[in-house]
N, C-alpha and C positions, 0 to 999 in steps of 0.2 A: 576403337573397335566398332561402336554403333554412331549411327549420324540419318537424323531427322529426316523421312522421305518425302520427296515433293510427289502431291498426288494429281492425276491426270483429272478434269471438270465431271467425267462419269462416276470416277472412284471416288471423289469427294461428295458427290451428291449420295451415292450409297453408303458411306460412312454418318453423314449427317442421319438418317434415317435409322439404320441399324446398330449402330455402332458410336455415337457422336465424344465421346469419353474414352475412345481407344487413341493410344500412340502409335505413328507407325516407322520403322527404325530398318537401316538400312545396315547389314553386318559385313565385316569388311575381310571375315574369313568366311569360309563353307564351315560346315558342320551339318552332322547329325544330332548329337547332344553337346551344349554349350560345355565347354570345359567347366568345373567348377567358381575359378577365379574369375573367370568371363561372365560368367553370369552373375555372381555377387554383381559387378562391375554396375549391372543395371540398376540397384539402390541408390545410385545416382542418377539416375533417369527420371528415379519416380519415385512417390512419395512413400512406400511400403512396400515390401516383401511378406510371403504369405505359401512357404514351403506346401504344395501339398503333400498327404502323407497316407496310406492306407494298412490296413495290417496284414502284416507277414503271411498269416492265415489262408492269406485269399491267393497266394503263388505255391505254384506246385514245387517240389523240393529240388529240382532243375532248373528253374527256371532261368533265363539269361540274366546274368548281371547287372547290363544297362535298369532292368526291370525291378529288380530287386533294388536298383537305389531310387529309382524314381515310385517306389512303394514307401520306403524311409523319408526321413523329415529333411533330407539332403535336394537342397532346390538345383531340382532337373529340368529345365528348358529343352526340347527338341528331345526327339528319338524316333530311332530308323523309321523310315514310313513314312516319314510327316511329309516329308514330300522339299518345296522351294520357299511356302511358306507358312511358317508356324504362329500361332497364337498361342497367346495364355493369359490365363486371370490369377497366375500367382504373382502378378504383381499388381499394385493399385496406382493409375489406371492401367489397364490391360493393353496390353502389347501386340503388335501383331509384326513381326521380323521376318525381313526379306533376305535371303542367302545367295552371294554371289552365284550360285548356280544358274538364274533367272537371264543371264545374260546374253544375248543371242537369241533369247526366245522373241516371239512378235510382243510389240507393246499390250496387243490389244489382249492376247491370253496374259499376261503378267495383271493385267487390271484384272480379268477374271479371279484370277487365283486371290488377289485382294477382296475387290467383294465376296467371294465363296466365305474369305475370314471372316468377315465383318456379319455377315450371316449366320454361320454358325456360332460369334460370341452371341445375338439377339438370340439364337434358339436357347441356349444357356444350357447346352449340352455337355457331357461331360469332357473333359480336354486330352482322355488319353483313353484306350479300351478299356484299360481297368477299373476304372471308375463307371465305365458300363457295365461288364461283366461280374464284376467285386468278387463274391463268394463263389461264385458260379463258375470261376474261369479253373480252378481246378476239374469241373466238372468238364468244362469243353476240354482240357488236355487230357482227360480220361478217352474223350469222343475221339479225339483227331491222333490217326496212328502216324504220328509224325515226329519226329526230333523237337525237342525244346525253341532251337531258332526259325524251324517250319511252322509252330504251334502260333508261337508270336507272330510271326507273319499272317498267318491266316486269322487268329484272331484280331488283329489292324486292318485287316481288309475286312472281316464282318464289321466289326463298328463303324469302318469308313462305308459302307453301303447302306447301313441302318441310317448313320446322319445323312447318305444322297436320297435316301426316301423322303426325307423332311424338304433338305435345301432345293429339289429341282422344283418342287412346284414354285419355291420363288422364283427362281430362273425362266422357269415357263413366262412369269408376269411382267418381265421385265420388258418382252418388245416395242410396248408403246413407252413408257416411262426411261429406258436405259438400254434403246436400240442397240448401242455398242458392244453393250458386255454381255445380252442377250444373243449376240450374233455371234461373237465369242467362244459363249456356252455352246453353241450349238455347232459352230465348226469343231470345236474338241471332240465331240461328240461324234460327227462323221469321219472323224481319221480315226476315231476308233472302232466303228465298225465292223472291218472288213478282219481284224485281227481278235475281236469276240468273237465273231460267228466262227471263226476255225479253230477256238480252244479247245473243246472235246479232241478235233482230231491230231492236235499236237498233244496233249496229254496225251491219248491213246497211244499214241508212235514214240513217245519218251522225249520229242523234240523241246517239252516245257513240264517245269514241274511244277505239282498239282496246287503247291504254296502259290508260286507266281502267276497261275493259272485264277485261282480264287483273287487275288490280290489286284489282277486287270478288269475279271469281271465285276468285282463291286466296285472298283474306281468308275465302273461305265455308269452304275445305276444314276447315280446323280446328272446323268446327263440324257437319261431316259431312251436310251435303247434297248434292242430286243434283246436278250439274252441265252444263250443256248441251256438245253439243258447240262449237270444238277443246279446250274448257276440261277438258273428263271424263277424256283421253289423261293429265292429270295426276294426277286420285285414285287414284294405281296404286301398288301394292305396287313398282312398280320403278322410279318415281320416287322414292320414301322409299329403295330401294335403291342405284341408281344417281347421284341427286344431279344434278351437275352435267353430267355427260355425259348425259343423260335429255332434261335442260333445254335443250341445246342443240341437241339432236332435233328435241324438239317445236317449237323456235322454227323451225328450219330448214322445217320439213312443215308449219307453218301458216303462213308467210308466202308462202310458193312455192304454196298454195292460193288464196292472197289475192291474189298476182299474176295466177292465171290469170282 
């Protein structure tokens, strides 16, 4: 199921650096969340397992499934969102898993997506939105007039744009030290452009919803583009500051715009 990845001279010099104690493991199905038995399977990889677990308390009475078990002491690796590649510190040492999905894509975004891991284990952020938001996150599903699997959506896209506030300024640094993956970052960054600046007017016209809408523009912040508005209220020094209570501002002032 999992098999040892060989890493390209750029990704290894950025693991050495950020990350030098992470495993990186190459999985031989897709997923979203590791099946149960699949994931046990990794206590054989590594020296300990280390369930995270949070209290029930902190999910709204709806809330999705997948969420409520990855809140319980049940080791949940992976969930919707994470994208092609996932890390986590519930095992010792920490993991970082590649999902056949990565294939077809250029080498040199596949090394990004690796470094971006190995960045976020240094910043020692937390590994899932809810452990950003905790108690609070019933408070953003009061803010966000949206379905239980819209709410989740959008709150993985605020915590995925809180952690691009932190990680691009490393990305920024990277041109003289890690031309490659600096260049990377930055081409990702221009094929997104032209599809930020037009989300307003596909929200507006029903062509995207307002979930996948939030969910692209905070995938951009980490790559430092301009943002359109209600989405720009986020690129702020006081969202990287304030976190969770920022997030649940913003959700409150853009939907209460959206109603009127």
């Amino acid at each position: 199921m999992f098999d040892g990845r060989e890493l390209s001279s750029p990704v290894e010099a950025v693991r050495d650096v950020y990350a030098p104690d992470v495993q990186v493991l190459d999985c031989e199905r897709d997923f979203e969340t590791l099946p149960p038995a699949q994931a046990e399977d990794l206590g054989l990889l590594v020296d300990s397992l280390e369930p995270a677990s949070y209290p029930t308390a902190w999910l709204p009475d709806d809330a999705p499934t997948l969420l409520a078990r990855y809140a319980s002491s049940d080791l949940t690796i992976g969930m919707p969102g994470d994208g092609s590649v996932v890390w986590t510190r519930q095992t010792d040492p920490p993991l970082v898993i590649v999902k056949p999905r990565v294939e077809g894509s250029p080498d040199a975004f596949v090394d990004f997506l690796l470094a971006e891991a190995f960045v976020e284990l240094d910043l020692e952020v937390p590994e899932q939105f809810l452990g950003f938001f905790k108690a609070d996150y019933r408070e953003l599903d009061r803010a966000v007039a949206l379905g239980p699997s819209s709410t989740y959506q959008v709150a993985a896209a605020l915590y995925d744009g809180w952690v691009g506030l932190q990680t691009r300024d490393v990305f920024a640094g990277w041109h003289d030290d890690h031309p490659e993956l600096a260049a990377a970052w930055q081409d990702a960054g221009t094929r997104l452009e032209d599809r930020v600046s037009g989300l307003p007017r596909a929200v507006a016209r029903g062509e995207t919803e307002f979930a996948d809408a939030t969910e692209l523009a905070c995938a951009a912040i980490k790559h430092a583009i301009e943002l359109p508005a209600p989405f720009a209220a986020l690129d702020t020094d006081a969202y990287r500051d304030h976190g969770p209570e920022y997030a649940i501002k913003w959700a409150e002032k853009t939907f209460e715009s959206l109603a009127d």
